[in-house]
N, C-alpha and C positions, 0 to 999 in steps of 0.2 A: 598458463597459456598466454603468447605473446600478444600485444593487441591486433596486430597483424594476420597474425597465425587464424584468430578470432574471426576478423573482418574477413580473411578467404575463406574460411568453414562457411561463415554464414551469408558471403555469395555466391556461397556453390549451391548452398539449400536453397536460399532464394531463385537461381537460375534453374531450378530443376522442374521438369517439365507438370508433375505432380501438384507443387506449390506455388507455377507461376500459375498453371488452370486454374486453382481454387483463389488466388489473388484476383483475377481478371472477371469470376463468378462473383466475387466481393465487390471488388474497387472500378472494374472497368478500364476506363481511360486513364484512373489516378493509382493504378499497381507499381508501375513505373516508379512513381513520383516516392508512394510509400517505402517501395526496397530501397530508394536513395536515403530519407529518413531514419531509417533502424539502422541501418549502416553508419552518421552521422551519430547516432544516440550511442552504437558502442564506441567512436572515437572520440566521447567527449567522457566517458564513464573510466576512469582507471578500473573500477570494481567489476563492472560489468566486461572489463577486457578479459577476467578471468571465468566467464558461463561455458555452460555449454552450449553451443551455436543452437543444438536441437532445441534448450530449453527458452533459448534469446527469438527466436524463430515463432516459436510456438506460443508465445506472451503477447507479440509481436501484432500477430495473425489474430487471437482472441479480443483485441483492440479493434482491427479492423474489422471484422465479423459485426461489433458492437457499433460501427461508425465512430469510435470516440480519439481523438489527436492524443498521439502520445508525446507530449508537451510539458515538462514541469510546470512552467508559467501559469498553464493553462489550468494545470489541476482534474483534468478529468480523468485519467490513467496515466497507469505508470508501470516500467520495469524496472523491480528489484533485484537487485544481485543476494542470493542469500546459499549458504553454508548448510547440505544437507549431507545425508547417510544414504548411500545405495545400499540395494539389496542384500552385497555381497559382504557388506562392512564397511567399505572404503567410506571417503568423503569427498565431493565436488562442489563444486560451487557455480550455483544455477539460478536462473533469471526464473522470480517470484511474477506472475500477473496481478494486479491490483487494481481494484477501482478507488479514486478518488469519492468523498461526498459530492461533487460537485455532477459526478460521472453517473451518480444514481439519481441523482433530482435531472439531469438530461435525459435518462430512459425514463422516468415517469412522467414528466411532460409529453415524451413522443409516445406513450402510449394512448392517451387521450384518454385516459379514464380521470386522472385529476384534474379537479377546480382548483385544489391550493398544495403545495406542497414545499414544507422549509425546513431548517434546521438552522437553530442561533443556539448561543450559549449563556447563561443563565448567573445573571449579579447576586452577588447577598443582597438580602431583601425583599425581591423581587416575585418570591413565591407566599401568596396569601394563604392557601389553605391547599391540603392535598386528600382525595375523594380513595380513599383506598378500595374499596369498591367499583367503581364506576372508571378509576384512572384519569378521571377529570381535575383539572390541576386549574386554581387560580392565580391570575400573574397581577403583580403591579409595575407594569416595564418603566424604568428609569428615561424619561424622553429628552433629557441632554446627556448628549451622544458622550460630550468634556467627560463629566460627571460619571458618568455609564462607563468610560474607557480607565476610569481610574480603578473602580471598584471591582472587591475579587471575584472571579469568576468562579462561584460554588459545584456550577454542571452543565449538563445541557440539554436540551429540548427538540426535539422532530416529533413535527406534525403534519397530519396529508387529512383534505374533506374531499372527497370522490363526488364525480357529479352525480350519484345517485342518491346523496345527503348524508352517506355514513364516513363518520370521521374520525380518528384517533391521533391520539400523543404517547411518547413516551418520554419519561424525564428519567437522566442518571445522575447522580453525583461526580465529582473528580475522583473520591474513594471507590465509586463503581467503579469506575472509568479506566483505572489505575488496573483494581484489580484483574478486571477483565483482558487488559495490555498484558499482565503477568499470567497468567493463566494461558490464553491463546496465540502469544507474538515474541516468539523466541528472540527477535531483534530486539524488543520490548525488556527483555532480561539480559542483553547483553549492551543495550543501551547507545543502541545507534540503529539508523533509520528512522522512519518518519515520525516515529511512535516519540523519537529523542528528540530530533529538528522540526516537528512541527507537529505537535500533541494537538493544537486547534483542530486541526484539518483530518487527524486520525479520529480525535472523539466526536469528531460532527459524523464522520462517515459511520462512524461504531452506532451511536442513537440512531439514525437514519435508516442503515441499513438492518438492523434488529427488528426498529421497528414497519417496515414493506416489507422484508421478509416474514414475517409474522403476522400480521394483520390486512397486508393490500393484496388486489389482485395485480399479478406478477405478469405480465407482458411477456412474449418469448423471447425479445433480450433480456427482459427482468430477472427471468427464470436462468440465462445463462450468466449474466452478472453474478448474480448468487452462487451459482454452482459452479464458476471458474474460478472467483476470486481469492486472492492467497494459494495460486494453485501454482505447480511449477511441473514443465511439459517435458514428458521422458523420447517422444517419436512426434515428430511436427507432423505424418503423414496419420499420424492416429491421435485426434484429440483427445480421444478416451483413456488412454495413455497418462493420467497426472497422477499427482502426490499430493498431499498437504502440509509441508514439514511444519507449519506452526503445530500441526496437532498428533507429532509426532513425540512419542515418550523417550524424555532424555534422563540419565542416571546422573546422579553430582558426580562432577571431580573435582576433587580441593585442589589438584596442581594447577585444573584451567581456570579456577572461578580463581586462584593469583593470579595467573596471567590475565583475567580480566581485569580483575581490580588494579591493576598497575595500565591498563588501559585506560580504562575509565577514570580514574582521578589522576591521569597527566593533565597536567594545566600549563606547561611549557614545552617547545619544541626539543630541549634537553630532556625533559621528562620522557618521551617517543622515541628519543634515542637510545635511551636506557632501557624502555620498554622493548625498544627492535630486539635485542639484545638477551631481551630471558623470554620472549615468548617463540615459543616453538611449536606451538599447538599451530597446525597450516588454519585449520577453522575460523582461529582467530584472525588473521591475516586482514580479512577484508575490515574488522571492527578496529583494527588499529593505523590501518590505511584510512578510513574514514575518519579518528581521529586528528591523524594527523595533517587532513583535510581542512578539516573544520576549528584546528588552532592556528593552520597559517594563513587563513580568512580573516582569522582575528588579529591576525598580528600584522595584518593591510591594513586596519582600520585606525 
């Protein structure tokens, strides 16, 4: 699907009478402002040129609902373009909802139930003792930042104390960390998105959100943060309408896990060319568009 083609699908959904009402029940005086935004976010996406407008729409909207700017810079949400299976067998490729870590420490501030609420990432060294009972973790945090930025980053740490005095942590390792990306984030296995370009920001939101969703009380954005996120939208007029293709069961296939692997270890634009060349799996398409993204990035520098 053309970027074009994209851009009029998903101003025709946006001008419809259904979604501008729920727009202007959200945003108000800034519904306007927003449909110009998502419009601008898929002409600047080559990946995202290829969604479904319903699922670009409906990602879209679940941001707004949350108040949160869909903003890379920003880091509080985001839409993914991601490769799934309809019902019927086919395959499309459709805009993933996402919260940023940044995106969940803003709903638990505006909830008003937290006093403190973080998430950092954790040096060799820096953990004295750990309370396997209780889950109470001693730290000795490295206080020069020089020194702090050099040493390896073992895991990492979210913590929230609620004003009612109860408080929790959770610590993962990078080996959790890891796992847990192979287990639930099929981009995670195929090695591109955030999980590839920016593993900080995915394993801050991963401790964070495991641990509010498991021990905080959940706020009624809280509670949609959680139960949208990774979610990708089949009918923008029915939000109950989602999927979760990360937790969707995939079968190996040795012809695609080549066409991967000749993805993933190009290290030259010859390389991507070659690669254009024997992959033929359309699935893969957006993971060797984004490689070949992210080599000639490298080859500006």
């Amino acid at each position: 699907m053309s970027t074009e083609l994209t851009t009029t699908k998903v101003q025709t959904l946006l001008s419809s009478e259904s979604v501008k009402e729920r727009l202007n029940e959200i945003l108000g005086k800034r519904a306007s402002t927003f449909a110009t935004s998502v419009l601008q976010i898929i002409k600047s996406s080559d990946l995202l040129a290829q969604a479904e407008p319903n699922s670009v729409v409906g990602a879209a909207m679940t941001a707004a609902t949350l108040n949160l700017p869909l903003n890379n810079s920003i880091g509080f949400a985001y839409i993914i373009p991601f490769n799934t299976k309809n019902k019927d067998g086919s395959s499309s490729v459709k805009a993933q909802f996402q919260l940023g870590y940044k995106g969940f420490l803003q709903l638990a501030q505006r909830s008003g139930q937290f006093k403190t609420v973080n998430v950092t990432e954790v040096k060799d060294g820096e953990i004295l003792s750990r309370d396997r009972l209780t889950g109470d973790i001693e730290f000795s945090w490295i206080q020069d930042d020089l020194i702090r930025e050099k040493t390896k980053t073992v895991g990492y740490v979210s913590y929230f104390s609620l004003l009612n005095g109860f408080e929790k942590n959770m610590f993962m390792s990078i080996d959790e960390l890891n796992a847990h990306g192979g287990k639930f984030s099929k981009t995670f296995k195929q090695q591109y998105g955030l999980w590839k370009t920016d593993f900080d920001s995915m394993a801050k939101k991963t401790v964070l959100k495991l641990l509010l969703s498991k021990y905080a009380p959940l706020s009624i954005d809280m509670q949609t943060a959680v139960q949208t996120d990774q979610a990708t939208f089949n009918d923008v007029n029915n939000p109950d309408d989602i999927n979760f293709p990360d937790n969707e069961e995939t079968k190996v296939d040795p012809d695609k896990e080549r066409m991967m692997t000749l993805i993933t270890s190009a290290k030259t634009l010859d390389d991507i060319e070659f690669a254009k060349q024997h992959v033929t799996d359309e699935t893969l398409i957006p993971a060797l568009q984004a490689k070949e993204i992210q080599l000639k990035k490298e080859a500006k520098k």
